[in-house]
C-alpha positions as CSV (number, residue, x, y, z in Angstrom):
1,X,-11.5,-2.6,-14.4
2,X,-9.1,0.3,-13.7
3,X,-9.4,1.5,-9.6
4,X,-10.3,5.3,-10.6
5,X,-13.2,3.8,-12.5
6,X,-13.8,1.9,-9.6
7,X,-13.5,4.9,-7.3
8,X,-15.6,6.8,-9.5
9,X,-18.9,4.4,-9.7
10,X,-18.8,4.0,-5.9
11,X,-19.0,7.4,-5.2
12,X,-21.4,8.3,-7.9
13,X,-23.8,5.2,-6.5
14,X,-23.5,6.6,-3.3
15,X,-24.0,10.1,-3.7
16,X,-26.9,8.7,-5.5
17,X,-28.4,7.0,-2.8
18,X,-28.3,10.4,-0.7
19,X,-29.3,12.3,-2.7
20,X,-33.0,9.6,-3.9
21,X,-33.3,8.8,0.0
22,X,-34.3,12.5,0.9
23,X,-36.2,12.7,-2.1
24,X,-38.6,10.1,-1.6
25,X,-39.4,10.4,2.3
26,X,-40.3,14.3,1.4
27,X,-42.9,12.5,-0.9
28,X,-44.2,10.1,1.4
29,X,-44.2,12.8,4.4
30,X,-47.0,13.2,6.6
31,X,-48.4,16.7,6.2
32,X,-48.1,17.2,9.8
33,X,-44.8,16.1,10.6
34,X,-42.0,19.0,11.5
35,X,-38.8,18.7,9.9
36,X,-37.3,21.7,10.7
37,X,-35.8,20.7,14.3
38,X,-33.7,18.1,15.2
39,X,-33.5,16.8,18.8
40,X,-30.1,17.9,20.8
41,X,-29.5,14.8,21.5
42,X,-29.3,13.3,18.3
43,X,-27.0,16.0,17.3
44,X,-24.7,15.2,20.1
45,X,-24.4,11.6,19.2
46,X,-24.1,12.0,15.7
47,X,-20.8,14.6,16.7
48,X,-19.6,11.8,18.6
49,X,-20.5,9.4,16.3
50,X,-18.1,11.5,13.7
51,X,-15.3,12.1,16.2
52,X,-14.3,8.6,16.6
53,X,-15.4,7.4,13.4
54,X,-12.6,10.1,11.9
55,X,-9.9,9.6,14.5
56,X,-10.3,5.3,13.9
57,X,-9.9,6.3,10.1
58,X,-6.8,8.5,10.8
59,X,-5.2,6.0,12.3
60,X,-6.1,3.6,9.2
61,X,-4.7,5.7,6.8
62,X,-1.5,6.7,8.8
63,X,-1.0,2.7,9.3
64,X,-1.4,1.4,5.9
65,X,1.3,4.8,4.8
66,X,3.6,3.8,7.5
67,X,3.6,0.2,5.9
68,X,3.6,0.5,2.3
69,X,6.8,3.5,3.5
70,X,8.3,0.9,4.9
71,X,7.9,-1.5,2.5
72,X,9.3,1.3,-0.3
73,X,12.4,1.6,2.2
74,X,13.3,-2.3,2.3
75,X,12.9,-2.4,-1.8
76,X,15.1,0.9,-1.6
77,X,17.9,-0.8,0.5
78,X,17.8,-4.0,-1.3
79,X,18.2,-2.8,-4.5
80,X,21.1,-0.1,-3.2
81,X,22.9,-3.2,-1.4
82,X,23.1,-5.3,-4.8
83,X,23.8,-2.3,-6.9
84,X,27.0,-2.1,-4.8
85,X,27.8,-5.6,-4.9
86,X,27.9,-5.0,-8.7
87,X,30.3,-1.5,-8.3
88,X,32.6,-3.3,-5.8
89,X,33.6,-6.5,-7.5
90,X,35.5,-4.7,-10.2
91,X,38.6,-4.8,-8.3
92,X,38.4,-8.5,-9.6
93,X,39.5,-10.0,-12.4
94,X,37.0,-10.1,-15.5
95,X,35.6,-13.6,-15.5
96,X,34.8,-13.6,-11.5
97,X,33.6,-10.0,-12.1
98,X,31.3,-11.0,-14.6
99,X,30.0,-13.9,-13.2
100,X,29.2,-12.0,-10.1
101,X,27.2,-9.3,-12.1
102,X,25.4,-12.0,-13.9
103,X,24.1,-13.7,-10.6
104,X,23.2,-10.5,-9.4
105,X,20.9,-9.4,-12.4
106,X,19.7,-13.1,-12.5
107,X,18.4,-12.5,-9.2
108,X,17.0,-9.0,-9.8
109,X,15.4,-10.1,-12.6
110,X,13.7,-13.1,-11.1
111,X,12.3,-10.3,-8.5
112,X,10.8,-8.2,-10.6
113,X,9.6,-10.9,-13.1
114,X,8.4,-13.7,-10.8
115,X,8.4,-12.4,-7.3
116,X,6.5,-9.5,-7.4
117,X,3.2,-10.2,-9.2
118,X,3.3,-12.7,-6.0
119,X,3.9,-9.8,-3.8
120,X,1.2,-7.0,-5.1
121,X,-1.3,-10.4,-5.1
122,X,-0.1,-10.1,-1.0
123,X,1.6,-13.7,-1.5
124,X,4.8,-15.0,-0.1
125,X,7.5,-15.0,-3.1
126,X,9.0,-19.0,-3.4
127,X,12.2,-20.0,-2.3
128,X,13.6,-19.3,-5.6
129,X,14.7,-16.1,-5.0
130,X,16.4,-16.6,-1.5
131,X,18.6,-19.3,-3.3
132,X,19.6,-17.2,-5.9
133,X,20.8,-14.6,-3.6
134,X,22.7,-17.2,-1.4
135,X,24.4,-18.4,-4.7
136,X,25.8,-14.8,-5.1
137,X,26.8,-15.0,-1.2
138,X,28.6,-18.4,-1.5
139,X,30.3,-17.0,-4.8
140,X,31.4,-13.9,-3.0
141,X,32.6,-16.1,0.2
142,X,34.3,-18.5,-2.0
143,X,36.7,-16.1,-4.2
144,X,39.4,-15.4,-2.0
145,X,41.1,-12.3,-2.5
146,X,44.5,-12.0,-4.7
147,X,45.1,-8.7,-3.8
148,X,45.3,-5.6,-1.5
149,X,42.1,-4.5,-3.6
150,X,40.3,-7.4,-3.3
151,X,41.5,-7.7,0.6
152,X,40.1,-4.0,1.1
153,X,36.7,-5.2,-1.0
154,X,35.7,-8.1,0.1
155,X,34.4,-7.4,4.1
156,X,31.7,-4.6,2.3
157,X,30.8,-6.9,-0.4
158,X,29.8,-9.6,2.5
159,X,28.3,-6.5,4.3
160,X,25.8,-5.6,1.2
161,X,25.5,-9.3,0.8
162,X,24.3,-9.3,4.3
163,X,22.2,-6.2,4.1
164,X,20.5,-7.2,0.7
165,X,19.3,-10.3,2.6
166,X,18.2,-8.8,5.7
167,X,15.9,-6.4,3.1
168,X,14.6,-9.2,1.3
169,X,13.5,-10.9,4.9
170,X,11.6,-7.0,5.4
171,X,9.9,-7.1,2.3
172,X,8.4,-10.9,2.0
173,X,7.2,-10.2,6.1
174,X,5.4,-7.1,4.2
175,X,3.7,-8.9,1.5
176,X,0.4,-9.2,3.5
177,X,-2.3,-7.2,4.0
178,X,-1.7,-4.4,6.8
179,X,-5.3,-4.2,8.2
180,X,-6.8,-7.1,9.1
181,X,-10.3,-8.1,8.1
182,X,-12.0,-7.0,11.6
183,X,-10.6,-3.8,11.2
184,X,-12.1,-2.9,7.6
185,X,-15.3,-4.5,8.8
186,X,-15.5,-1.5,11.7
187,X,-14.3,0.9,8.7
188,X,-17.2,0.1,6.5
189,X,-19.7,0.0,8.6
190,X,-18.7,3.1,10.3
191,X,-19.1,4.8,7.0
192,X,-22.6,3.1,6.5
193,X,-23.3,4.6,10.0
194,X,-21.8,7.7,9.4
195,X,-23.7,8.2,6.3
196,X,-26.7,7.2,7.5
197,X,-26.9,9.7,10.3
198,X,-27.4,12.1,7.6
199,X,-31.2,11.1,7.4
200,X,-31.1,11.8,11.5
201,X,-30.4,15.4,10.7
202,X,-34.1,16.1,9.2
203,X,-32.5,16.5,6.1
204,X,-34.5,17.6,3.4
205,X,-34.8,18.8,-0.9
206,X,-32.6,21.7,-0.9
207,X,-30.0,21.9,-3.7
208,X,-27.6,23.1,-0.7
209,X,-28.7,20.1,1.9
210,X,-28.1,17.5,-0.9
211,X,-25.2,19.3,-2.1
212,X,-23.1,19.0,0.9
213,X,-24.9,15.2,1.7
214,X,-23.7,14.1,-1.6
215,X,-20.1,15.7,-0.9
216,X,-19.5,14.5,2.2
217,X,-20.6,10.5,1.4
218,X,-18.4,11.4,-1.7
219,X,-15.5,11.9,0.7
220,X,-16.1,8.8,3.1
221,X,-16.3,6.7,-0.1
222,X,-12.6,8.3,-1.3
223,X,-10.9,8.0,2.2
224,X,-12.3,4.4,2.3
225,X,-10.4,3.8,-1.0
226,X,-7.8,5.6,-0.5
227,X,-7.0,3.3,2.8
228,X,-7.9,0.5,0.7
229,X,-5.5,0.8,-2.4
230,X,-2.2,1.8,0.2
231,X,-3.2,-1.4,2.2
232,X,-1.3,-3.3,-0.5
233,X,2.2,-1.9,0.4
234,X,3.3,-3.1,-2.9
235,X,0.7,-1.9,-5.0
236,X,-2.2,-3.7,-6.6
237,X,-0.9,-4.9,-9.7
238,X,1.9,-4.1,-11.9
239,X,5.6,-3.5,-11.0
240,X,6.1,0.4,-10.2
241,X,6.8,-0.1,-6.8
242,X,10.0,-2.5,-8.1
243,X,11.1,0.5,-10.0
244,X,14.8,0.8,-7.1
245,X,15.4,-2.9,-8.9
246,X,15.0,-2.3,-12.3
247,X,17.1,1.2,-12.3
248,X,19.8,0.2,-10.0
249,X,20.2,-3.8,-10.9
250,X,18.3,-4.8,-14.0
251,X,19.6,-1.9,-16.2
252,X,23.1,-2.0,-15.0
């Protein structure tokens, strides 16, 4: 089931839920029960309430954006490092050149292709990958140069060697959640909370009351997902976030 779709039933079913709950005690209320005022201090504590329930869920949402930014960065400098190992080698000759090249897109296809349905399923890749990559160091390390060119060439092309690896080490550490499961248990039930302070508020039948009820559970129930799809810093399925490897490596 696509995540909109997903997005979009959750907040329907709860803006449903408001919107019945008010309905229904305004049936069953007793003819001499005041609505209209709400205690102060119930109105304090549901500000309260609000404050920290918003600044715990700022803090969510700028975590799980820091990570997946990070996460973008390390695919960024990966893919930037081996697209330079593949500009750098053609100072020599064709067969070394060409084997080189090879290595490297056997590598960045076995990324996109094998490692990274691993990664947006927030699973450590297999060692496959890592020995690819140190068969295109050992290569490099191997082919001593011939010439001032290749003298002057091959200190960087150890250098993006070494920051393609040091990249690759950033983005398997990143293949976990961000937020651990204690933390989305305080974010969900501060939302059932939240939401459920509405009914402290004498709430009642109004098409503006249950208007703005409905919109505001609508928005808890967005922000919730919103934290929820970037806590996957490489996405929740497919390979867009792999897009550095297959413009810069695989389609070289």
């Amino acid at each position: 089931m696509p995540e909109w779709l997903v997005l979009a039933l959750a907040m329907v079913l709860v803006c449903a839920v408001v919107v019945a709950v008010p309905m229904l005690r305004h049936r069953r209320q007793v003819p001499d029960d005041d609505t209209s005022q709400t205690p102060d201090v119930i109105e304090y504590m549901v500000m309260m309430v609000g404050v920290v329930y918003a600044i715990v869920l700022g803090l969510a949402i700028a975590g799980v954006w820091e990570a997946r930014g990070a996460a973008e960065d390390s695919v960024r400098r990966e893919a930037q490092a081996l697209y330079e190992v593949t500009q750098r080698v053609e100072v020599y000759p064709p067969e070394v050149r060409e084997r080189i090249r090879d290595q490297v897109a056997a590598y960045a296809t076995h990324t996109v292709q094998a490692e990274w349905p691993r990664l947006t399923a927030g699973e450590a890749p297999s060692e496959r990958g890592a020995e690819l990559l140190a068969a295109v160091r050992g290569d490099i390390t191997r082919q001593a140069p011939e010439t001032d060119l290749q003298a002057q060439a091959y200190q960087p092309l150890l250098d993006q060697i070494a920051i393609a690896d040091d990249a690759r080490h950033v983005r398997v550490g990143a293949a976990e959640p961000t937020l651990p499961g204690v933390v989305w248990f305080g974010l969900v039930a501060g939302g059932v909370v939240i939401v459920g302070l509405i009914f402290t508020l004498q709430i009642r039948r109004s098409a503006r009351e249950l208007l703005l009820a409905g919109v505001f559970s609508a928005l808890i129930v967005f922000l919730l997902f919103l934290v929820w799809n970037f806590d996957a810093p490489f996405g929740r399925y497919g390979t867009e976030s792999a897009e550095p490897f297959q413009e810069l490596v695989v389609g070289t």
